[in-house]
Legacy VTK file of the C-alpha trace (Angstrom):
# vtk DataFile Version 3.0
C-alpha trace
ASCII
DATASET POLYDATA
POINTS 216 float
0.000 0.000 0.000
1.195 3.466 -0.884
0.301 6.602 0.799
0.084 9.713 -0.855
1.516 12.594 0.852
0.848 15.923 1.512
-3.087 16.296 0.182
-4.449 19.151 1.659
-7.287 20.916 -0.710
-10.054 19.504 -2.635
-7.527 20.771 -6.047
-4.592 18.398 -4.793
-6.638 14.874 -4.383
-8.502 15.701 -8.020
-4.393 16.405 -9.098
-3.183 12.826 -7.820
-6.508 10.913 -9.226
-5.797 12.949 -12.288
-2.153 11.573 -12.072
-2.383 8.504 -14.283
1.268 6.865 -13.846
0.220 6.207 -9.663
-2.251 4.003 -10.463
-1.555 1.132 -13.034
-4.523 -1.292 -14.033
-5.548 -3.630 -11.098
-4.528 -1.380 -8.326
-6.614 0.533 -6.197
-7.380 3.983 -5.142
-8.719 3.894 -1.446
-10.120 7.735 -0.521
-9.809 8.058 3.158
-12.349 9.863 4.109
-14.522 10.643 0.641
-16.740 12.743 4.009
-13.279 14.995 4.369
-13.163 15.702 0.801
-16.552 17.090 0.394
-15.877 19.074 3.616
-12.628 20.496 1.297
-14.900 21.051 -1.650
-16.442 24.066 0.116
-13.379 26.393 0.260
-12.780 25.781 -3.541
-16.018 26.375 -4.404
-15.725 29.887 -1.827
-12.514 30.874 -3.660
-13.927 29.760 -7.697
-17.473 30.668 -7.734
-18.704 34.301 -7.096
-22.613 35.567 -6.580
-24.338 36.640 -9.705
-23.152 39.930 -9.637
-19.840 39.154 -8.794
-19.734 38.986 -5.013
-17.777 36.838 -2.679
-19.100 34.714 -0.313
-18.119 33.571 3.230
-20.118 30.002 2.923
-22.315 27.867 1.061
-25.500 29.377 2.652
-24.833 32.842 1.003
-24.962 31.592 -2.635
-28.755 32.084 -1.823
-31.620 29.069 -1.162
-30.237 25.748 -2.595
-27.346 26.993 -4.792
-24.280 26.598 -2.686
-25.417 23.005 -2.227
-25.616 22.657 -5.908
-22.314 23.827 -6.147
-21.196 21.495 -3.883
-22.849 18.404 -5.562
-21.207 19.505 -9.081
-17.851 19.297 -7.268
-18.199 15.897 -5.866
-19.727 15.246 -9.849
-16.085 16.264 -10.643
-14.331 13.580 -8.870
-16.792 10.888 -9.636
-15.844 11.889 -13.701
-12.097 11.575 -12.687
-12.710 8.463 -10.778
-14.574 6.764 -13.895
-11.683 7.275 -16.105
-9.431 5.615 -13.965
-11.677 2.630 -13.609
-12.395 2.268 -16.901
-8.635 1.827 -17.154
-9.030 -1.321 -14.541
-8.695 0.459 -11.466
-10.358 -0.198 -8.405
-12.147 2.403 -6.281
-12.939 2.794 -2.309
-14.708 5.668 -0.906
-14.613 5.455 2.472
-17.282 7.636 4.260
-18.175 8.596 8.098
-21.545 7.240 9.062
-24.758 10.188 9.259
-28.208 9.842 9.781
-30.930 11.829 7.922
-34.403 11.706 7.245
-35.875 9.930 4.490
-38.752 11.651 2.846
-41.595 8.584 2.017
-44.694 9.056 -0.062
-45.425 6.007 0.813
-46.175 7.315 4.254
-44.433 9.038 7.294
-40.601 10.136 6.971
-37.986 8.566 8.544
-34.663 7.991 9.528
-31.902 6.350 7.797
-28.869 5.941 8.385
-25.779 6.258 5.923
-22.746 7.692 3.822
-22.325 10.970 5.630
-22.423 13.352 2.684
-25.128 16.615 2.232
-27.984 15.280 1.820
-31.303 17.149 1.191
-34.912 16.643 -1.131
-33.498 18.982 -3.920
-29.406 18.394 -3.970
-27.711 15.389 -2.245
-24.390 13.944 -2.655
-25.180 11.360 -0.575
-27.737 9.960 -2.989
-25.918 10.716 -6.043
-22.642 8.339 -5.125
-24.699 6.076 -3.779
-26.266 5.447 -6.928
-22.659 5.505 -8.710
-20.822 3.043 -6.677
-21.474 -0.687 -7.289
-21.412 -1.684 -4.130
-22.802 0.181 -0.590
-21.558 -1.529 2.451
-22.218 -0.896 5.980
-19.506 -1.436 8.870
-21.680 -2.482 11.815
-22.510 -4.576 15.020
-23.537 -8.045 15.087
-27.313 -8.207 16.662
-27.010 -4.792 18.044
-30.766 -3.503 19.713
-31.860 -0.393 21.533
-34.297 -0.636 24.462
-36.210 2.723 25.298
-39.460 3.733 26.777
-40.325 6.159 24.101
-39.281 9.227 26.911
-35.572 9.299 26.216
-32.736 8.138 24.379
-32.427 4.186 24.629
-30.095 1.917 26.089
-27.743 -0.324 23.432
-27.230 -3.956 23.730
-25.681 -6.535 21.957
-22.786 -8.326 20.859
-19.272 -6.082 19.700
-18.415 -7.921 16.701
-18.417 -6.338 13.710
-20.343 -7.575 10.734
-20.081 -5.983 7.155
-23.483 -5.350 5.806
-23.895 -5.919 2.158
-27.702 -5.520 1.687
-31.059 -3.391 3.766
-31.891 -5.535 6.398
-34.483 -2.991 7.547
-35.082 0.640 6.701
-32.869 2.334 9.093
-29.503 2.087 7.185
-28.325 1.783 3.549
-26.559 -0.926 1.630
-26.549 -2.454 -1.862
-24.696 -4.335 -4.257
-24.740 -5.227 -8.189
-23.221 -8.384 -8.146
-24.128 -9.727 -4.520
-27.450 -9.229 -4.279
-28.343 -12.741 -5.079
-26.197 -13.992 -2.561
-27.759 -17.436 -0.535
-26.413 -19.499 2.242
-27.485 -23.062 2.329
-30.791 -22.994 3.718
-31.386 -21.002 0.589
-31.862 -17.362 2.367
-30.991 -14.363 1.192
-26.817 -13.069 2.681
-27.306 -9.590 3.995
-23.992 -9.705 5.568
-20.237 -10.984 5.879
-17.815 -11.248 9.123
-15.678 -8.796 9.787
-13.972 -9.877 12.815
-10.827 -8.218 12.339
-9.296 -5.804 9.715
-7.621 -8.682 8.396
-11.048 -10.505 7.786
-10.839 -10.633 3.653
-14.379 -12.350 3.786
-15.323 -9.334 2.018
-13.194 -9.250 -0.687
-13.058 -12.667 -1.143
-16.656 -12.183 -2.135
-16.264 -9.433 -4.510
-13.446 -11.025 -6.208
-13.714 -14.764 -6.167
-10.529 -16.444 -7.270
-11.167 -18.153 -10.335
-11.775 -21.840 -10.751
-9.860 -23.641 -13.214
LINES 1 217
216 0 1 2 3 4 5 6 7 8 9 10 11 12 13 14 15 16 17 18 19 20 21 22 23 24 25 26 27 28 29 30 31 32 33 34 35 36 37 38 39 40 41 42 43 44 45 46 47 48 49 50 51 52 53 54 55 56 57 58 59 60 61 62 63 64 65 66 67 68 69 70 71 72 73 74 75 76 77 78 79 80 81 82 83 84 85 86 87 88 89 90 91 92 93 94 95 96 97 98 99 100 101 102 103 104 105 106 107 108 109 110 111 112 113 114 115 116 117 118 119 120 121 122 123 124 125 126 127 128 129 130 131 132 133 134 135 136 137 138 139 140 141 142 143 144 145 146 147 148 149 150 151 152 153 154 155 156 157 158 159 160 161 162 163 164 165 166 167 168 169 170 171 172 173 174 175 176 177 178 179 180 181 182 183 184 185 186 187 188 189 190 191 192 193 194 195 196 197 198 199 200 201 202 203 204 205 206 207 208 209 210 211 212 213 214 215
């Protein structure tokens, strides 16, 4: 593994993706937090984008309603284009993200909560929803069998076991994950796998999944 040095602005990390001889075909780019780098997209945006008359502004807030979140959502557009060229030259990509809850607006019936890639995230611009739908696969880092007990009055107590589990498909509506190629995932009594062991960081269960050795 090879760590990049000295990123420090949203311009530098789009500079090394853009930086074709780091990362030959069959390597991987892991992004470390992709949260921190839409936290750096705001500054650039501050420094590159004026008012329409010209003005500069102090945050995303002052573009007026909506538009420095649009802003922010064609950045993060930016580095999903860069990140597309790279894998269509047979590189693999990890965004790694903080975890955020939000609420879920359902016309189905009342909103909710949801947890998942902590990115903006509103009903008229979200990045969270937009690399969501990008990546091929949406995994959750959680707890085996982990419950909360409350009376409804305040915050609830957490129980449950500490081992961590690597969600690869919705097991309810609180949380996201997905996949394109393991969503038809069964174990032998023929029900549906909606997650993998993670026990330790060296647990590969994951990746042995992803990328199955091949069979000759």
């Amino acid at each position: 593994m090879v760590h990049i040095p000295d990123l420090e602005t949203f311009e530098d990390v789009r500079d090394a993706i853009l930086q074709l001889d780091l990362w030959p075909a069959g390597t991987t780019l892991v992004a470390d937090t992709f949260t921190k780098l839409e936290e750096w997209a705001e500054p650039h945006i501050l420094s590159t984008i004026k008012k329409d008359k010209g003005e500069t502004v102090k945050n995303l807030e002052a573009y007026g309603y909506g538009k420095g979140y649009k802003h922010s959502l064609d950045a993060m557009r930016l580095v999903l284009q860069d990140l597309d060229a790279l894998i269509r030259r047979g590189v693999n990509v990890v965004l790694v993200c903080q975890e955020q809850a939000v609420k879920i607006a359902n016309a189905g019936g009342d909103d909710f909560i949801q947890s998942g890639p902590k990115l903006h995230h509103n009903n008229q611009h979200s990045t969270r929803l937009q690399v969501m739908e990008w990546a091929d696969h949406v995994v959750r880092i959680g707890y085996e069998n982990q419950t909360v007990i409350s009376d409804g009055k305040k915050a609830g107590k957490v129980s449950g076991s500490a081992d961590r589990v690597i969600f690869i498909a919705p097991e309810d509506p609180s949380f996201v994950a997905k996949s394109r190629t393991l969503g038809g995932l069964r174990d032998e009594g023929g029900d549906p796998i909606t997650r993998v062991s993670f026990a330790d960081p060296s647990d590969d269960t994951l990746w042995r999944f992803l990328f199955p050795e091949d069979v000759a």
